[in-house]
TORNU-500550 format. One record per atom (N, C-alpha, C, O): x, y, z; residue in three letters. Coordinates in steps of 0.2 Angstrom, whole numbers, plus 5000, padded with zeros to 4 digits. Example, Ala and Ser with C-alpha at 12.3 -4.5 7.8 and 13.67 -1.06 7.14 Angstrom:
# residues 2
506649725039ALA
506249785039ALA
506649845039ALA
507149835042ALA
506449895035SER
506849955036SER
506450005039SER
506750065040SER
***
This chain:
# residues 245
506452805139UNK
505752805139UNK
505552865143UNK
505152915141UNK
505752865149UNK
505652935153UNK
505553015149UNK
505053055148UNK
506153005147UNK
506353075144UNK
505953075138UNK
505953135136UNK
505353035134UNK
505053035130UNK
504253075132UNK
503953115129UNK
504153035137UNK
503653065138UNK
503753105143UNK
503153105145UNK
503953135147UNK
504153205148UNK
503953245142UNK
503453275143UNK
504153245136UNK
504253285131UNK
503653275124UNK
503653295118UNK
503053225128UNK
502753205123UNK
502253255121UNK
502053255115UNK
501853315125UNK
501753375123UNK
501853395118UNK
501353405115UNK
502553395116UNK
502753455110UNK
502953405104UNK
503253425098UNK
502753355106UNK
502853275100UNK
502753305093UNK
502453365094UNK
502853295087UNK
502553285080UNK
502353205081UNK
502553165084UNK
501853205076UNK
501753135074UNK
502453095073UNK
502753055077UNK
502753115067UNK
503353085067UNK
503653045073UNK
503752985073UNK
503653095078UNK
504053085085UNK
503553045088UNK
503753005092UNK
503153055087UNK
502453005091UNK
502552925090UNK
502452885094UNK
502852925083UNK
502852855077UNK
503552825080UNK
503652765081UNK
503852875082UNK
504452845083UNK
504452825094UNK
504952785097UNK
504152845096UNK
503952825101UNK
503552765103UNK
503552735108UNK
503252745098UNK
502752705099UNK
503152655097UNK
503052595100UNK
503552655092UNK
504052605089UNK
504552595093UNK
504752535093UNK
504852635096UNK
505252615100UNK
504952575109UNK
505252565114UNK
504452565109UNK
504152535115UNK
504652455116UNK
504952415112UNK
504552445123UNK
504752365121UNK
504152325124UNK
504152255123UNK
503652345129UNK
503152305132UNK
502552335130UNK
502352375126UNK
502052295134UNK
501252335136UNK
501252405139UNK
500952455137UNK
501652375146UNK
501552435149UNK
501952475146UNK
501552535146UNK
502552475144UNK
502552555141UNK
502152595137UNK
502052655136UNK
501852525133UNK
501052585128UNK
500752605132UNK
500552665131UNK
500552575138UNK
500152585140UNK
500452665143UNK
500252715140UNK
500952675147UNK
501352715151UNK
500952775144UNK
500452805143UNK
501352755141UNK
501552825133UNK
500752855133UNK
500552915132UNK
500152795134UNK
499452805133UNK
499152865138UNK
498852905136UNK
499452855142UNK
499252885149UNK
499552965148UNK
499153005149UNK
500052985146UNK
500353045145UNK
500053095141UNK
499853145142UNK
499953035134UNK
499653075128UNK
498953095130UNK
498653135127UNK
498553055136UNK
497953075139UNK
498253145142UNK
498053205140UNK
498553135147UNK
498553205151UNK
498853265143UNK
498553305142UNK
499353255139UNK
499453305136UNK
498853345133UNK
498753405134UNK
498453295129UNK
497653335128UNK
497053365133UNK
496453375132UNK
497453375139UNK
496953385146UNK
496353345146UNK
495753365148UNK
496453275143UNK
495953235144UNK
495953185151UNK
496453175154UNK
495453165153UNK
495753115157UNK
495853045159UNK
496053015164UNK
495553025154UNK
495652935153UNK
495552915144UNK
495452955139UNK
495852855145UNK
495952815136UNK
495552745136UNK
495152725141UNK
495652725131UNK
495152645132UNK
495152615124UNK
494752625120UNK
495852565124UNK
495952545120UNK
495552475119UNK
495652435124UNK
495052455115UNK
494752395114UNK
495152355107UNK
495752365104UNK
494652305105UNK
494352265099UNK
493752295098UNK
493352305103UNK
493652295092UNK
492852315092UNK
492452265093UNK
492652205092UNK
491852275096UNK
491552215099UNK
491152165095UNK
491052195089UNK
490752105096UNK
490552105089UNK
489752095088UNK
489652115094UNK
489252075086UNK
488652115086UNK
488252065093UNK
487752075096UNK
488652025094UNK
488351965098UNK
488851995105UNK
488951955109UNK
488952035107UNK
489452045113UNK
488852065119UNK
488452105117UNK
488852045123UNK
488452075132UNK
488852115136UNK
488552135141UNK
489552125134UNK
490152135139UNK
490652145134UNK
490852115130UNK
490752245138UNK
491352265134UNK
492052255138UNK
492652275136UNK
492052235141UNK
492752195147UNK
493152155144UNK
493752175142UNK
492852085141UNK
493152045135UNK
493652085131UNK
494152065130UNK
493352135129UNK
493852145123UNK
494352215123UNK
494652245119UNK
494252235128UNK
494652295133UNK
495352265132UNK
495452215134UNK
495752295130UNK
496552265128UNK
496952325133UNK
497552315135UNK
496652355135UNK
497052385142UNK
496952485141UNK
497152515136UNK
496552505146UNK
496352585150UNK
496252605156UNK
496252575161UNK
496252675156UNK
496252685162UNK
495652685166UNK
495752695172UNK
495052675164UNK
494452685166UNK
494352645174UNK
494652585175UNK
494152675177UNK
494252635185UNK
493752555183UNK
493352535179UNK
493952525187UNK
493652455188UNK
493052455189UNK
492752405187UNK
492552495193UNK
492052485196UNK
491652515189UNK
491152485186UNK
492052575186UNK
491452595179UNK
491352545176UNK
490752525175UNK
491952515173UNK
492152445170UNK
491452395172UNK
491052385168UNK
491552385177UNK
491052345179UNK
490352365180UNK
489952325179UNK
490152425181UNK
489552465180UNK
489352455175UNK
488752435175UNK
489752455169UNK
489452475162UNK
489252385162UNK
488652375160UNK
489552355163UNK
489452275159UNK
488552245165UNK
488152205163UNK
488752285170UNK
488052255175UNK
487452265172UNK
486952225171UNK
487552355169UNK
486952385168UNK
486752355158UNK
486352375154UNK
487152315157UNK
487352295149UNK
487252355145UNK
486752365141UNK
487752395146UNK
487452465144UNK
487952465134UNK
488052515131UNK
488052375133UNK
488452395126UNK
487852375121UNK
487852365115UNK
487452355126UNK
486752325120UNK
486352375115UNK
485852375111UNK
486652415117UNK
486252485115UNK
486452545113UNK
486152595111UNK
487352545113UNK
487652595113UNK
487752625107UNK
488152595103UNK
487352695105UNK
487552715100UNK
488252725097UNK
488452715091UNK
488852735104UNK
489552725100UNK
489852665099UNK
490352655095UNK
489552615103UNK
489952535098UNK
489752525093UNK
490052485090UNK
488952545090UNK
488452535082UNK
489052555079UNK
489352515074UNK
489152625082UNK
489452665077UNK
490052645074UNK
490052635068UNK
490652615078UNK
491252595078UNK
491152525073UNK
491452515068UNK
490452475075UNK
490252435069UNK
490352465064UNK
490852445061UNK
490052515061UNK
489752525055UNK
490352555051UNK
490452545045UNK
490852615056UNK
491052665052UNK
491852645054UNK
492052605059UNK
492452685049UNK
493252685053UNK
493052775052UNK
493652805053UNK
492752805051UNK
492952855053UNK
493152905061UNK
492852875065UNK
493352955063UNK
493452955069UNK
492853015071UNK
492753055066UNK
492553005078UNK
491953025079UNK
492053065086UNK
492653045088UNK
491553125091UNK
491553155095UNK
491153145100UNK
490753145095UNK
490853115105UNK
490353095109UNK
490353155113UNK
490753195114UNK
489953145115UNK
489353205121UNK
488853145124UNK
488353115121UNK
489053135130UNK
488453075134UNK
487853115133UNK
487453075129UNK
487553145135UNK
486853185134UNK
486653165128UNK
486453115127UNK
486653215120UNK
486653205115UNK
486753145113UNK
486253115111UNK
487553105113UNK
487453025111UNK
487152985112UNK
487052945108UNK
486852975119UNK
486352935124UNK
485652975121UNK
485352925119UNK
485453015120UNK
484953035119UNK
484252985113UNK
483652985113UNK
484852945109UNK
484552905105UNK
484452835105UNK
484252795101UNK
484852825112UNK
484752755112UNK
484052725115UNK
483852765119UNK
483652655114UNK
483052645111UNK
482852595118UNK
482252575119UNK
483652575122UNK
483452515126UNK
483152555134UNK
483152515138UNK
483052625135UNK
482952645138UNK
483352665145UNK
483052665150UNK
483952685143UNK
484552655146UNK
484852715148UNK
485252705153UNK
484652795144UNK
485152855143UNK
485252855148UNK
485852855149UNK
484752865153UNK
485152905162UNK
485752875163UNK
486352885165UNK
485452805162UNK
486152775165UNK
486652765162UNK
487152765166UNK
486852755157UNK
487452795154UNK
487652855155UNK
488252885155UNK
487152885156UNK
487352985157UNK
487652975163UNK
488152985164UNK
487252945167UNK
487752965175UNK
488252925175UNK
488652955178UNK
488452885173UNK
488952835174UNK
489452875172UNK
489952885176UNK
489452885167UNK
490152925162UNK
490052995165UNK
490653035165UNK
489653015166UNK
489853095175UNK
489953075180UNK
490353115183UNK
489753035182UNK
490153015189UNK
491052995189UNK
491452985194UNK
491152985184UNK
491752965184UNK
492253015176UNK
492653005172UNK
491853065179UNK
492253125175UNK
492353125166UNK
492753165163UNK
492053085164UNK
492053055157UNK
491453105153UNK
491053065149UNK
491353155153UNK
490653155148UNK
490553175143UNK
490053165141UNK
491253205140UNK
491353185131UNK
492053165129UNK
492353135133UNK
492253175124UNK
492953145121UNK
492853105114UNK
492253105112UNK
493153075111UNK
493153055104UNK
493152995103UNK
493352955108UNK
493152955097UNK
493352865097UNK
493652885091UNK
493352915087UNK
494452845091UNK
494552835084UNK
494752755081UNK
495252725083UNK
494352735077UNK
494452665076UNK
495152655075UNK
495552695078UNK
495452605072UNK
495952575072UNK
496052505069UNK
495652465072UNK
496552475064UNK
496552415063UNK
497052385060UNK
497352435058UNK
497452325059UNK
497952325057UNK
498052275049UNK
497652275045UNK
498552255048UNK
498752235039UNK
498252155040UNK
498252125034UNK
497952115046UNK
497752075045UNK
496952095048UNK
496552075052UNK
496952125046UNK
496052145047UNK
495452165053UNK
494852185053UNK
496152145056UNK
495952155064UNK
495552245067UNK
495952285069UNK
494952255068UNK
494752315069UNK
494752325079UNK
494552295084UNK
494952375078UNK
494952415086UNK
494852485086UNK
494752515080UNK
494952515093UNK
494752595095UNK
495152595101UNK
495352555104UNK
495252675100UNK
495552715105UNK
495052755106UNK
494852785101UNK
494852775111UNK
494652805115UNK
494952865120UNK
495352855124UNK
494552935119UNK
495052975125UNK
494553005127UNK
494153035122UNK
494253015136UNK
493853045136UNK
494153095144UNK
494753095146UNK
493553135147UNK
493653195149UNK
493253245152UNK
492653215154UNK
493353305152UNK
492953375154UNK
492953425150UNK
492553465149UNK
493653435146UNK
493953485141UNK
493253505136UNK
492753465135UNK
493353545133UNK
492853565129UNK
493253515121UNK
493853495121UNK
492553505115UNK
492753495110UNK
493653495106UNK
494053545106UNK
493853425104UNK
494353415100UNK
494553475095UNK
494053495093UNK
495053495094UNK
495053525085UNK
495153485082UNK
495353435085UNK
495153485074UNK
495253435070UNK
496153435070UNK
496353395066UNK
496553475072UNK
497053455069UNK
497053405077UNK
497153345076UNK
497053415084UNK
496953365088UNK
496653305086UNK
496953245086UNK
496053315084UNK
495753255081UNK
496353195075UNK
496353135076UNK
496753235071UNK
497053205066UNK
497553175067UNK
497853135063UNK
497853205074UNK
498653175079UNK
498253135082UNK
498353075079UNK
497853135086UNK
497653075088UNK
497653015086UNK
498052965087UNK
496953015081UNK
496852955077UNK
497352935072UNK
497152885068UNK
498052965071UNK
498752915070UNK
498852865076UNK
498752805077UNK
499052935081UNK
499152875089UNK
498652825089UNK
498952775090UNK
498052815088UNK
497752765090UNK
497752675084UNK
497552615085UNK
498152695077UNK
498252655074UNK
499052625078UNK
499252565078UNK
499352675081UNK
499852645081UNK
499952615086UNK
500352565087UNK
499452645092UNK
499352605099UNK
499152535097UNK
499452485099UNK
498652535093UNK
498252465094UNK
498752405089UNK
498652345090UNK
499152445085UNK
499352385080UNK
500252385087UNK
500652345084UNK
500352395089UNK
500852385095UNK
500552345098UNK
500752285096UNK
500152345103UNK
500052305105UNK
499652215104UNK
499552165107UNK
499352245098UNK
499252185097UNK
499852125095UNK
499852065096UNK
500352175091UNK
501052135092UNK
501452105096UNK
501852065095UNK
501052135105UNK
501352085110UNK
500852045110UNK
501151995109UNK
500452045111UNK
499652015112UNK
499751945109UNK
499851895112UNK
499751955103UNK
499651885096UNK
500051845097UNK
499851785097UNK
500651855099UNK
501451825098UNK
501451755096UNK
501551705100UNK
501351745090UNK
500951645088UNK
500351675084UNK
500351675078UNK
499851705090UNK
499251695085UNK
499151745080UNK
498551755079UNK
499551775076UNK
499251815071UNK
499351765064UNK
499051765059UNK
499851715065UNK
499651635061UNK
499051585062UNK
499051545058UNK
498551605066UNK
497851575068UNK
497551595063UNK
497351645064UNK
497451575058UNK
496551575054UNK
496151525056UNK
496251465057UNK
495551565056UNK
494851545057UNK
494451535053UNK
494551575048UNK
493951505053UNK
493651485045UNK
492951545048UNK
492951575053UNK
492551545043UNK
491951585045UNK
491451525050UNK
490851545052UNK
491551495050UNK
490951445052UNK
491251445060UNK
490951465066UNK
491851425059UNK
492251445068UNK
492251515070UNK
492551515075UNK
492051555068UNK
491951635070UNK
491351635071UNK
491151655076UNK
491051615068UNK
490251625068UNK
489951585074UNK
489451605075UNK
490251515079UNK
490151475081UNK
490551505089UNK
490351485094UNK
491151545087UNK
491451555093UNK
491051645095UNK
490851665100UNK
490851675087UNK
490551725090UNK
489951705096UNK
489951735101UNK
489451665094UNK
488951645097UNK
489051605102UNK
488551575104UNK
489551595104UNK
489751535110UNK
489851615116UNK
489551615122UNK
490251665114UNK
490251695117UNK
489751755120UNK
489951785124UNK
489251765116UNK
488451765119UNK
488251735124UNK
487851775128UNK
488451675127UNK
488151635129UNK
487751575128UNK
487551535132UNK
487751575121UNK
487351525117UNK
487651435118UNK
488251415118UNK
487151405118UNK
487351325120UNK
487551285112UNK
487551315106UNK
487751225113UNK
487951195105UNK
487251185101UNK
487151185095UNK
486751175105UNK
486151165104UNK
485751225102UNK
485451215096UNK
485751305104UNK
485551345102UNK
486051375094UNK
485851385088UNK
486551365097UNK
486951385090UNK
486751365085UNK
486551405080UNK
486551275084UNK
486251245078UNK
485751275076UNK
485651295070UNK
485251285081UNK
484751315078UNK
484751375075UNK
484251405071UNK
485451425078UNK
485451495074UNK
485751465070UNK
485251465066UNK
486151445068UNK
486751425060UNK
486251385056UNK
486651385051UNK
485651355055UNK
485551285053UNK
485851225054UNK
485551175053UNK
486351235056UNK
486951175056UNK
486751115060UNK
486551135066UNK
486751045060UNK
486751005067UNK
487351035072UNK
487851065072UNK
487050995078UNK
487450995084UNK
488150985084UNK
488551015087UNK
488250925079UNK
488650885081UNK
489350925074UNK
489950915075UNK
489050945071UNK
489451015066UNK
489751055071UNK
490351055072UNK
489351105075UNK
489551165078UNK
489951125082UNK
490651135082UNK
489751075087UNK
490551065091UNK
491151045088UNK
491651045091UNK
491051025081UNK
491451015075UNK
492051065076UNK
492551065078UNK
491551125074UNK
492051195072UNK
492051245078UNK
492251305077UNK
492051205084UNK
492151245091UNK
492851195094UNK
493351225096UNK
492851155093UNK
493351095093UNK
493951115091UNK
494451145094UNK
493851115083UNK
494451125080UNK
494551215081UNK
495151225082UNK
494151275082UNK
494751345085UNK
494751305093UNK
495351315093UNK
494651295096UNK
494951255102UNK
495951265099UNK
496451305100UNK
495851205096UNK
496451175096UNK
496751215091UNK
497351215092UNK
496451255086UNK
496951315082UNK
497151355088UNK
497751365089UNK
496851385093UNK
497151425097UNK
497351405104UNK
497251445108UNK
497551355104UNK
497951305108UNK
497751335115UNK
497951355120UNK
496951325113UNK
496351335123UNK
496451265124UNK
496751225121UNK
496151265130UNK
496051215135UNK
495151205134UNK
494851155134UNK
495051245133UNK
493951235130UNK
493851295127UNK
494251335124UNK
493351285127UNK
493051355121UNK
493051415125UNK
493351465123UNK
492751405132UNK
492751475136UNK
493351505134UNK
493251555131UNK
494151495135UNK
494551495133UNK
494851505128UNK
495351555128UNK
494651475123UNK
494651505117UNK
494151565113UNK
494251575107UNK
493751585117UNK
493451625115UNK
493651695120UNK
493751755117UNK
493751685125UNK
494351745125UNK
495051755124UNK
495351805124UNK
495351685122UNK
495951705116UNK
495751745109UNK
495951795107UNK
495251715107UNK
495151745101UNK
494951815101UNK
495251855097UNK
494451855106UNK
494151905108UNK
494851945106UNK
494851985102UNK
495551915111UNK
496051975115UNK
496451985108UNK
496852035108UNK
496451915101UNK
496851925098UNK
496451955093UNK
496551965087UNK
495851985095UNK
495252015088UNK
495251995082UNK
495152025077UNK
495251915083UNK
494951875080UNK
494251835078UNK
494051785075UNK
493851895083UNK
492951895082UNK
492751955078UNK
492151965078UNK
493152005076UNK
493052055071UNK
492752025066UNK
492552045061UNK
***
C-alpha cells in the first residue's frame, strides 16, 4: 500500500482501479484519498451521500474527509446546506461540475453568500470540483476535491470523476456489510426522510396524509429492517448506508 501511493502521481486510471480494489479497510481509502488530493495540488476531499431535500446537516451523510471539524461544524450551525447551490446541483444532476465560492455563492437566495464565502476562505477551500457517484443499487453520492490551484482540465476532471465512483462504491462496501440486503419501501423513506428533519410522528402525518398511528407503522418496521435500537438510529444507519437517496 505504501509503495502505491508514493507512486500514485504518475497512476493511470487503470492503476487507480487497481488501487482502489486492492484496499482492504476505510482508512486505507481514505489514506489513497488523501494522496490523490495532494497529487492534484489540491487540498482537502469530502466524500458524502447525497443529501436529501429534507437534510438541515451535511455531517450525517459525510462518509469520511479531510475538511477540519470546526468547518464541519461551521457549515451545519450556519445551515449553510439549505441553500447551497452545489447540493441542488448534486440533486438534480450526475454530471461533474467546478465551483467558485464567489460566483457559486453568488446565487444563493437565503442570504447566506458571505458566509459561505468566508468559510470556504478561511479554510483554504475556494474552488474545486464535485463528482457525483453511485453504485449498482442506486445509491447516489459525491467526491469532492477542493483547494487554491487554478481551474481543473478536463482530462483531470475525467481521472477524477472514475476515482470518485470508485471511492464511493468501496467504501460503501465496508459501510453496508448486511445492509445492502435492507429494502425500504417508499413510505419508510419518506417517513425516515422526514423523521430526519426533525419532524414528529404527528407532523409527518400531516405532511404524508397518512394517520399517526401508520407513520409509526412504517418508522417501526425500518427500525427493525435495519436492526436500530430507535428511529434516531436508524435514521442515521440509513443516512450512512444511503438509503435516503
Amino acid at each position: 500500500m505504501t509503495e502505491q501511493l508514493l507512486t500514485i502521481a504518475s497512476r493511470t486510471p487503470p492503476q487507480w482501479a487497481r488501487s482502489f480494489a486492492e484496499v482492504g479497510s476505510e482508512r486505507e481509502v481514505s489514506t489513497l484519498l488523501a494522496d490523490v488530493t495532494r497529487a492534484y495540488g489540491l487540498s482537502s476531499y469530502l466524500l458524502i451521500n447525497v443529501p436529501t431535500n429534507t437534510s438541515t446537516e451535511i455531517s450525517p451523510y459525510v462518509l469520511m474527509t479531510t475538511w477540519p471539524d470546526d468547518m464541519l461544524k461551521g457549515y451545519d450551525q450556519a445551515e449553510l446546506i439549505l441553500g447551497s447551490p452545489v447540493i441542488q446541483h448534486l440533486r438534480d444532476s450526475t454530471n461533474p461540475f467546478t465551483y467558485d465560492t464567489i460566483s457559486t455563492n453568488s446565487i444563493r437566495h437565503d442570504g447566506k453568500a458571505q458566509i459561505a464565502i468566508s468559510l470556504f476562505g478561511q479554510y483554504g477551500l475556494p474552488r474545486g470540483a464535485y463528482f457525483p457517484a453511485h453504485n449498482p443499487l442506486g445509491q447516489r453520492g459525491a467526491l469532492a476535491f477542493g483547494g487554491n490551484r487554478t481551474v481543473l482540465t478536463h482530462m483531470e476532471m475525467a481521472e477524477l470523476n472514475a476515482i470518485a465512483n470508485l471511492a464511493f462504491n468501496k467504501v460503501l462496501e465496508f459501510r453496508v456489510g448486511g445492509r445492502s440486503n435492507v429494502s425500504l419501501s417508499r413510505r419508510e423513506v419518506e417517513c425516515l426522510s422526514w423523521a430526519s428533519a426533525g419532524k414528529t410522528s404527528v407532523e409527518i402525518s400531516e405532511i404524508l396524509g397518512l394517520s399517526e398511528y401508520t407513520v409509526n407503522h412504517y418508522l417501526n418496521r425500518a427500525t427493525r429492517k435495519l436492526d436500530a435500537v430507535n428511529r434516531v438510529q436508524a435514521v442515521a444507519k440509513a443516512i450512512r448506508a444511503g438509503l435516503l437517496n
